[in-house]
TORFI-914603 format. One record per residue (C-alpha): x, y, z. Coordinates in Angstrom, 3 decimals. Each point is the difference from the previous one (the first is absolute). Example, Ala and Ser with C-alpha at 12.3 -4.5 7.8 and 13.67 -1.06 7.14 Angstrom:
<pt c1="12.300" c2="-4.500" c3="7.800"/>
<pt c1="1.370" c2="3.440" c3="-0.660"/>
END
This chain:
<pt c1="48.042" c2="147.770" c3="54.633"/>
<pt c1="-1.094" c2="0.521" c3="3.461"/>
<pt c1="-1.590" c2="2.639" c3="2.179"/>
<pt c1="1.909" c2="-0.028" c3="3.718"/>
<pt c1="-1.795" c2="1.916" c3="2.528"/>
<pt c1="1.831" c2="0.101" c3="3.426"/>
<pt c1="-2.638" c2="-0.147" c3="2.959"/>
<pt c1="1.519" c2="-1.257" c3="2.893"/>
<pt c1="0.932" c2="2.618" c3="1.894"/>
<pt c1="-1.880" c2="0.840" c3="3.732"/>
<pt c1="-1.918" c2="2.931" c3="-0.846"/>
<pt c1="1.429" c2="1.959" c3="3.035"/>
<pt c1="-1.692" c2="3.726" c3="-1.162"/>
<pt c1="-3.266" c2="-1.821" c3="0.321"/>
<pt c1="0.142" c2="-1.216" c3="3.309"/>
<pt c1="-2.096" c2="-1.267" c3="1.975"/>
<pt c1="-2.190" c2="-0.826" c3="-3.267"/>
<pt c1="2.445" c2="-2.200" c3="-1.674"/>
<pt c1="0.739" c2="-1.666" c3="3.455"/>
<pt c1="-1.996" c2="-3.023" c3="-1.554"/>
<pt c1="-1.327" c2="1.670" c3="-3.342"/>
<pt c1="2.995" c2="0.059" c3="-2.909"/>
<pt c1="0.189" c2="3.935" c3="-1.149"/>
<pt c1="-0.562" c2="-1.444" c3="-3.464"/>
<pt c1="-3.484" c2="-1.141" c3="0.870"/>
<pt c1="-1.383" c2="3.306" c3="1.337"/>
<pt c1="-2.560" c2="1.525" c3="-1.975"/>
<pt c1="0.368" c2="2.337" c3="-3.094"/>
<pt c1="-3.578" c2="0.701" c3="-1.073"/>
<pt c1="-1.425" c2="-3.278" c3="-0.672"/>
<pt c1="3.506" c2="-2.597" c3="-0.496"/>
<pt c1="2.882" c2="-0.800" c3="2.570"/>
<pt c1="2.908" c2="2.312" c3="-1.183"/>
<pt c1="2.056" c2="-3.291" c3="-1.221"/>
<pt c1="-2.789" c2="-0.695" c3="-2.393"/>
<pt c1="0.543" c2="2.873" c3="-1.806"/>
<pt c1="3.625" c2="-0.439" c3="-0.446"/>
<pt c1="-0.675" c2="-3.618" c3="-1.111"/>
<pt c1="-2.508" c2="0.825" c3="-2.437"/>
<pt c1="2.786" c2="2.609" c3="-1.623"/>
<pt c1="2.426" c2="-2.504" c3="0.022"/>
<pt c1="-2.438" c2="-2.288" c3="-1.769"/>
<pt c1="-0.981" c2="2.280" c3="-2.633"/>
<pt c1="3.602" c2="0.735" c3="-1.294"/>
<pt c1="2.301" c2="-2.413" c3="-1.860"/>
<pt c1="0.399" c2="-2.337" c3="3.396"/>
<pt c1="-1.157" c2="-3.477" c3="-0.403"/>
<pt c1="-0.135" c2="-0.275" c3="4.119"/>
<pt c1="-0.042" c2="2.175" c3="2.960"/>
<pt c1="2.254" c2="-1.317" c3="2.465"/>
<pt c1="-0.791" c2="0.921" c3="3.639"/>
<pt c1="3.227" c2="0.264" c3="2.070"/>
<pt c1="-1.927" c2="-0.471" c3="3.431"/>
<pt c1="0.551" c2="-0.564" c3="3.630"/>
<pt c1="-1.446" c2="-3.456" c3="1.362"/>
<pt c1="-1.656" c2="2.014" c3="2.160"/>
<pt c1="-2.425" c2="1.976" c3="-2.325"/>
<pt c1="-2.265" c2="-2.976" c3="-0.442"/>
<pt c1="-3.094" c2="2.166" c3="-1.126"/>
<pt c1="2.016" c2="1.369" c3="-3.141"/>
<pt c1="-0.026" c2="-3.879" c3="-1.469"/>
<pt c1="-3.545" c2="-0.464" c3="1.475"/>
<pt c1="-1.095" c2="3.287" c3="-1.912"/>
<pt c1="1.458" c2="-1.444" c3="-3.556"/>
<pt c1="-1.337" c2="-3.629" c3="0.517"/>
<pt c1="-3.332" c2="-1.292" c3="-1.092"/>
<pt c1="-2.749" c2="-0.099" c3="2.500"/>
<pt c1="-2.632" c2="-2.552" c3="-1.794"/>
<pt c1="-2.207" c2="0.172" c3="2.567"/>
<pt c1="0.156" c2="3.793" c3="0.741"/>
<pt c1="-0.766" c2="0.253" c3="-3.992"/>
<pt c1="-3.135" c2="-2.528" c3="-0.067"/>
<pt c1="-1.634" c2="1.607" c3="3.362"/>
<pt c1="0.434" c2="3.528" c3="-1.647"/>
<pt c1="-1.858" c2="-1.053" c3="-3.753"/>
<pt c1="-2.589" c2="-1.815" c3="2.343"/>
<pt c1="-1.192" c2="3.297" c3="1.675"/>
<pt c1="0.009" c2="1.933" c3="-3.117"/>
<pt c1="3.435" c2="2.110" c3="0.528"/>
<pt c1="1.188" c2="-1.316" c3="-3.748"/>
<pt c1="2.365" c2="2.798" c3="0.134"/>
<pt c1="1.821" c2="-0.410" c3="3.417"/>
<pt c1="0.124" c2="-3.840" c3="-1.037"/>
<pt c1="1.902" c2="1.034" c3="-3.464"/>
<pt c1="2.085" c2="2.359" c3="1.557"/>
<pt c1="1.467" c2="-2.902" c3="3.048"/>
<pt c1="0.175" c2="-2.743" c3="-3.132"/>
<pt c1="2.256" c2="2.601" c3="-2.075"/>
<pt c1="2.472" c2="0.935" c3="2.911"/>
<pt c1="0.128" c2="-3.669" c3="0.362"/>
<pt c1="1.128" c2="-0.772" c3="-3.229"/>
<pt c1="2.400" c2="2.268" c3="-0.126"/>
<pt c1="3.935" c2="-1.753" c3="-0.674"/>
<pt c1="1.662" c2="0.790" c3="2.728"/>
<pt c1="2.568" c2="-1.973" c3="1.432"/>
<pt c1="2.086" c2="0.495" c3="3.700"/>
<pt c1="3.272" c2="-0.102" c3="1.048"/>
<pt c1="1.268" c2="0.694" c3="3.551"/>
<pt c1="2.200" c2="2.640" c3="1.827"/>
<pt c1="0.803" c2="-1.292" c3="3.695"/>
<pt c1="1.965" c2="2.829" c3="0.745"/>
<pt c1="-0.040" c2="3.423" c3="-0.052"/>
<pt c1="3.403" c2="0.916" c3="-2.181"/>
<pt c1="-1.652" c2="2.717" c3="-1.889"/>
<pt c1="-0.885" c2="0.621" c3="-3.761"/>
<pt c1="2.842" c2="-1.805" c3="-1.973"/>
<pt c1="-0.429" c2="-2.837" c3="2.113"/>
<pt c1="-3.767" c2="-0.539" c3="-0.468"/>
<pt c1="0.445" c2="0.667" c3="-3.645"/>
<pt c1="2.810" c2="-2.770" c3="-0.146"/>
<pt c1="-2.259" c2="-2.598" c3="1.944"/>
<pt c1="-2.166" c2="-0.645" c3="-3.936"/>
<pt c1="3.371" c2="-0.733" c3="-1.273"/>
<pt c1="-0.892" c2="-3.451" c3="-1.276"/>
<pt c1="-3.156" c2="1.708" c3="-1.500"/>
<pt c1="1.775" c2="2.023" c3="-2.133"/>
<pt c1="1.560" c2="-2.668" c3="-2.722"/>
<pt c1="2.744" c2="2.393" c3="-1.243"/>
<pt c1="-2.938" c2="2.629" c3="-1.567"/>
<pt c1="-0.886" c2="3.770" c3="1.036"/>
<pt c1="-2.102" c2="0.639" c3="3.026"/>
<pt c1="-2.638" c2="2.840" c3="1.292"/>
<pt c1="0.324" c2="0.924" c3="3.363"/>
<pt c1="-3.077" c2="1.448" c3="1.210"/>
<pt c1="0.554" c2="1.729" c3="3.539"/>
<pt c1="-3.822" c2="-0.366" c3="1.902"/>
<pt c1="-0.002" c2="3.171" c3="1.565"/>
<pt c1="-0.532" c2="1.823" c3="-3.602"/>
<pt c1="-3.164" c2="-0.633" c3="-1.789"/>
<pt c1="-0.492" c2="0.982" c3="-3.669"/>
<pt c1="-3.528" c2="-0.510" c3="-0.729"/>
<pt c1="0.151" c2="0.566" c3="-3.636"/>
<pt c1="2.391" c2="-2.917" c3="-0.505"/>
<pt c1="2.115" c2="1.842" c3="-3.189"/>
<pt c1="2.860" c2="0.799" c3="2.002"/>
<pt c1="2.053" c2="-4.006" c3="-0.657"/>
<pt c1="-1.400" c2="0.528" c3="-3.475"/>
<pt c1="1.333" c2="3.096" c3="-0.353"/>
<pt c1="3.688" c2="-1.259" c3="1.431"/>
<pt c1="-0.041" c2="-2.808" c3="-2.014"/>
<pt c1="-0.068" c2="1.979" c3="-2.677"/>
<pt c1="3.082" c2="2.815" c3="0.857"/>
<pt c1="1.751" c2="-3.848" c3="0.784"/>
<pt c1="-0.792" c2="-1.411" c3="-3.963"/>
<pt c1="0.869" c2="3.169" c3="-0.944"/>
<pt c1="3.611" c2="-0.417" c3="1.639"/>
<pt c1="1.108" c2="-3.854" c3="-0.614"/>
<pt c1="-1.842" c2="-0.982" c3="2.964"/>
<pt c1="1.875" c2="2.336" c3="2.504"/>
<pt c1="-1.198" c2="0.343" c3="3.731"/>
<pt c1="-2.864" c2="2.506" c3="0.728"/>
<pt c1="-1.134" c2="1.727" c3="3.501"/>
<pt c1="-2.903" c2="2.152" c3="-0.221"/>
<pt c1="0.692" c2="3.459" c3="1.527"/>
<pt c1="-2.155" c2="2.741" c3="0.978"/>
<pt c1="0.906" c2="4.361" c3="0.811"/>
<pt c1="-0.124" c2="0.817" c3="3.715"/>
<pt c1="-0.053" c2="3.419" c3="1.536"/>
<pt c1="3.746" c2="0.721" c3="0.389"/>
<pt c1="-0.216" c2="0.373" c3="3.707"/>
<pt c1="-0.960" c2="-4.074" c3="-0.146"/>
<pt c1="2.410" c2="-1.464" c3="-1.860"/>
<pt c1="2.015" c2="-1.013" c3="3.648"/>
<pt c1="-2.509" c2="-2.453" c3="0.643"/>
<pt c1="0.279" c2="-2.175" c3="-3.778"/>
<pt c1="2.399" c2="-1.464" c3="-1.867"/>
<pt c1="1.039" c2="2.348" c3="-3.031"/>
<pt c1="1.025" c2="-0.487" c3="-3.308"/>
<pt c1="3.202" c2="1.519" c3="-1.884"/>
<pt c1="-0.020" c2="-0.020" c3="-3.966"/>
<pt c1="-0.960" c2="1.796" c3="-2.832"/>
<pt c1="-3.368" c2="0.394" c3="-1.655"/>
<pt c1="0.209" c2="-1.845" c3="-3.378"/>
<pt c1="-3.349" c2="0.762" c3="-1.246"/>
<pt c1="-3.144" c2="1.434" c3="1.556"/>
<pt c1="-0.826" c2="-2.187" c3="2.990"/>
<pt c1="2.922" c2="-2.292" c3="0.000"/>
<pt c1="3.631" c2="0.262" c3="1.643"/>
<pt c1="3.030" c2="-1.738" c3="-0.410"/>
<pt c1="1.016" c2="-1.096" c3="3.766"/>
<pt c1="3.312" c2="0.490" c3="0.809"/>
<pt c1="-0.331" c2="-0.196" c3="3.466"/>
<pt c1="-2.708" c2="-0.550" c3="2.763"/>
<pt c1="0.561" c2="2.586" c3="3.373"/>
<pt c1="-1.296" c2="-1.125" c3="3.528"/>
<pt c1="-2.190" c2="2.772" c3="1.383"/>
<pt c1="2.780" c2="2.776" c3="-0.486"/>
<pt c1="-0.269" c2="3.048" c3="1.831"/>
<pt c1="-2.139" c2="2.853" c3="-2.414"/>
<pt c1="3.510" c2="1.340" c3="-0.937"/>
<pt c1="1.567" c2="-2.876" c3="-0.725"/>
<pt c1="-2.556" c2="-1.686" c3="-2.281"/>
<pt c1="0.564" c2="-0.233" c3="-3.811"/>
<pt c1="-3.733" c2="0.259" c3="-0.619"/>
<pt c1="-3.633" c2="-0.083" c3="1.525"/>
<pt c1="-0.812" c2="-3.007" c3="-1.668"/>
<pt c1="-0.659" c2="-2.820" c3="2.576"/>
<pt c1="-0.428" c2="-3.979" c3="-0.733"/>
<pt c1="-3.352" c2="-0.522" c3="0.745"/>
<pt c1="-0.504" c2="-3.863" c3="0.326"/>
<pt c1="-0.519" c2="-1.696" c3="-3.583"/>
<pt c1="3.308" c2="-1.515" c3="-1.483"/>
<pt c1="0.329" c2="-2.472" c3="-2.917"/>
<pt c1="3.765" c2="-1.365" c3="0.537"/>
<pt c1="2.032" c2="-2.066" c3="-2.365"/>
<pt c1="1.116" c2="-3.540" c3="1.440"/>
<pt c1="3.242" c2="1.356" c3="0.718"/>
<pt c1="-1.355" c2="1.637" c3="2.696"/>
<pt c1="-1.216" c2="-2.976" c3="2.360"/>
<pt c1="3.143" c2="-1.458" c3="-0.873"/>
<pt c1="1.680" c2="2.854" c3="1.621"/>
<pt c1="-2.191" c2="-0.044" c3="2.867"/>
<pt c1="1.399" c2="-3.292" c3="1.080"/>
<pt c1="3.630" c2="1.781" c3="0.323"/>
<pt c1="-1.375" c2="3.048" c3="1.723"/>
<pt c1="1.717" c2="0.596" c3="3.561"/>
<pt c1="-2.439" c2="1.378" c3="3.301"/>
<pt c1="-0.243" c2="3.459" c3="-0.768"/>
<pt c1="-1.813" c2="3.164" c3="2.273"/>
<pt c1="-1.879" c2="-1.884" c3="3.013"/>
<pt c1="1.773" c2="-3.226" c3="-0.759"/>
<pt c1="-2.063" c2="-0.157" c3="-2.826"/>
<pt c1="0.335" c2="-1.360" c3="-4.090"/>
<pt c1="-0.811" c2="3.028" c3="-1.613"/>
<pt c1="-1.971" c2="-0.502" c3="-3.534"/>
<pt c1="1.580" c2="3.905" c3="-0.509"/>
<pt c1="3.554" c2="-2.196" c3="-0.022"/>
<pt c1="-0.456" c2="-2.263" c3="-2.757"/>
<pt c1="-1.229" c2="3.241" c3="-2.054"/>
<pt c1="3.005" c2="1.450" c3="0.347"/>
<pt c1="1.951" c2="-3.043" c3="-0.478"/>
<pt c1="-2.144" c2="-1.087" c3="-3.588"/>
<pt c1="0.598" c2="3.638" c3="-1.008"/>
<pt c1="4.001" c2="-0.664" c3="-0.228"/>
<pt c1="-0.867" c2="-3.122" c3="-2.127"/>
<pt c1="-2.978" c2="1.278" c3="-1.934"/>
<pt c1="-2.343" c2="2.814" c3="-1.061"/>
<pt c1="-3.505" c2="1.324" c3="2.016"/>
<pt c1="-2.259" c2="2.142" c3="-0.592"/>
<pt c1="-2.755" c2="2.260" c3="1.781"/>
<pt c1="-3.667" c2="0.683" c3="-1.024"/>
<pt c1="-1.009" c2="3.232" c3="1.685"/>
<pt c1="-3.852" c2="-0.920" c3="1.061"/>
<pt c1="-2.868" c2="2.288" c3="0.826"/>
<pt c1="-0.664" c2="0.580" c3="3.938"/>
<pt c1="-3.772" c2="-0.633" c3="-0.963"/>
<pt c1="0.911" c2="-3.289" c3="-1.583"/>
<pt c1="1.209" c2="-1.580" c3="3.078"/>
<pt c1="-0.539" c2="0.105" c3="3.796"/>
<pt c1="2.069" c2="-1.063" c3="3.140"/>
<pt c1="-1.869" c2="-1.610" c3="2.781"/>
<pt c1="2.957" c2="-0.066" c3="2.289"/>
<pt c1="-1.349" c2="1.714" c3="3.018"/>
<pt c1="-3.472" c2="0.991" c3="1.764"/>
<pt c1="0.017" c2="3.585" c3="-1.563"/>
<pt c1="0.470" c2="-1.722" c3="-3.429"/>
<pt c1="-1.808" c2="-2.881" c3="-0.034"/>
<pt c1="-3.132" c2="2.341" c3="1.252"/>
<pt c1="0.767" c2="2.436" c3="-2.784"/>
<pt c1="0.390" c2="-2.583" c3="-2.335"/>
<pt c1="-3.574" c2="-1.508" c3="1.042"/>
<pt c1="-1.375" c2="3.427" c3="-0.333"/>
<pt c1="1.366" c2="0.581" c3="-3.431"/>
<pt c1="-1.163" c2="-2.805" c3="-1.819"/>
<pt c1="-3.141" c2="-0.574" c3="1.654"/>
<pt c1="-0.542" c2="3.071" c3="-1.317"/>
<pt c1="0.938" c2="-1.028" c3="-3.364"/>
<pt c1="-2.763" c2="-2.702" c3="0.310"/>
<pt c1="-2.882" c2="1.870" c3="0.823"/>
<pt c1="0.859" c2="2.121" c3="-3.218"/>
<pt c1="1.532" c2="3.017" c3="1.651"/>
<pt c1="3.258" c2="2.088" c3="-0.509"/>
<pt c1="2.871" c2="-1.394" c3="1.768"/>
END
C-alpha cells in the first residue's frame, strides 16, 4: 500500500519565495512542511511514500537522500543530535515519480499509476499537515469497517465558507462517519448540502486510479481527482470521517502557513494552542 503525496505544483501564493525554493520546503518550526506529511504517510499502513514531483524541485529529493558526509562532519563536532536527525530523514522510503505538466489533481494522482499494483492508495495533499499522525489510522479503520470502501477525511467550516471547498452530500451513519452520496464543488452557502469540507487526506480503492485514466479535462482544462469520486461512487460505496479542526492544519497560503507556524510552535514550547 502506498502513500502518494502530490508536490509538483509552482507554489504561486508564495511568490517570490518559492521562485527557486519548493513551498514544500519552507519552514514549519523545525522540518520542511513535506517532511511532515511524509513522516504521516510513513507511520500509517503505507509501505512507501511516493513523491509525485516536478523535475524541477530538486531540493525535495536532496532533502530525503543521505548526506554521508553532512552526517560524519556533524558527530565530529559534537552535534550527535543534528547528525541523527539528517541520517533519519535520509532513510526514510521514499520513492519519486514525475508530473511534467501542470493538468491538475487527477492527473498528478494518475502519474503513480504503475505504483499502485491493483491495491488501495492514501493520498496525502501537502498543504495539510496533521502532526499527530492518527488521522490515516483512523480512516483505515471507518474503511475495514466498510469492506474496504473509499474514505476522504472531512472537516465543519463556518457556513459562510463552504463556497470556497468541496462539500460532501450523505447521511451520518454513526457518530463521525457519513455515507457519501455525493461530493459538491464549492456551492454557493444556499446551495450546499452541508458544511462539511474535504480537507486533503483520502484513502481510495484501486478503482479509483483506474478511473482516473478515463477522466476527461474538466474546470481549467484540468483532470479533476473530485471526478473520479463521483464516478467510483456510481460503482461503489465511500465514506467520510468528520476530523477535528485542531487535528489538522492547511498551509496553503501566507496567512496559514504563518498561523500554522504559530500554532504548533506553540505546542512545542508546552503552551496552549
Amino acid at each position: 500500500m502506498k502513500a502518494l503525496i502530490p508536490a509538483a505544483g509552482l507554489g504561486t501564493r508564495f511568490l517570490p519565495a518559492t521562485k527557486a525554493q519548493p513551498k514544500e520546503m519552507l519552514l514549519v518550526v523545525d522540518r520542511p512542511a513535506i517532511q511532515y506529511v511524509v513522516e504521516e504517510g510513513l507511520a500509517s499502513a503505507a509501505d512507501e511514500v511516493v513523491i509525485i514531483n516536478s523535475r524541477d524541485k530538486k531540493a525535495i529529493e536532496d532533502h530525503f537522500s543521505p548526506n554521508p558526509e553532512l552526517v560524519a562532519l556533524l558527530r565530529e563536532r559534537g552535534k550527535d543530535a543534528y547528525a541523527d536527525a539528517v541520517e533519519s530523514v535520509g532513510n526514510y522510503n521514499v520513492s519519486y515519480v514525475y508530473q511534467d505538466e501542470a493538468l491538475g489533481l487527477g492527473h498528478a494522482v494518475h502519474c503513480a499509476a504503475d505504483k499502485i499494483d491493483g491495491e488501495a492508495f492514501y493520498v496525502l495533499l501537502g498543504d495539510v499537515l496533521v502532526p499527530d499522525n492518527q488521522m490515516l489510522p483512523n480512516m483505515q479503520a471507518v474503511s475495514d469497517a466498510h469492506n474496504g470502501a473509499s474514505v476522504i477525511a472531512v472537516m465543519p467550516v463556518a457556513e459562510e465558507e463552504v463556497s470556497r471547498f468541496g462539500v460532501i452530500a450523505g447521511q451520518e451513519v454513526e457518530p463521525g462517519v457519513w455515507k457519501v452520496d455525493s461530493l459538491v464543488e464549492k456551492p454557493a452557502r444556499e446551495d450546499a448540502p452541508t458544511n462539511l469540507a474535504v480537507f486533503g487526506r483520502y484513502l481510495l480503492s484501486p478503482r479509483v486510479m483506474e478511473l482516473l485514466a478515463e477522466v476527461k479535462p474538466g474546470v481549467g482544462g484540468e483532470i479533476q481527482l473530485t471526478d473520479a469520486l463521483d464516478a467510483v461512487l456510481q460503482e461503489e460505496e465511500m465514506y467520510a470521517l468528520v476530523v477535528d479542526p485542531a487535528d489538522g492544519f492547511d498551509t496553503g497560503t501566507v496567512e496559514s502557513w504563518l498561523e500554522t507556524n504559530n500554532i504548533l510552535y506553540a505546542r512545542a514550547q508546552g503552551k496552549n494552542a
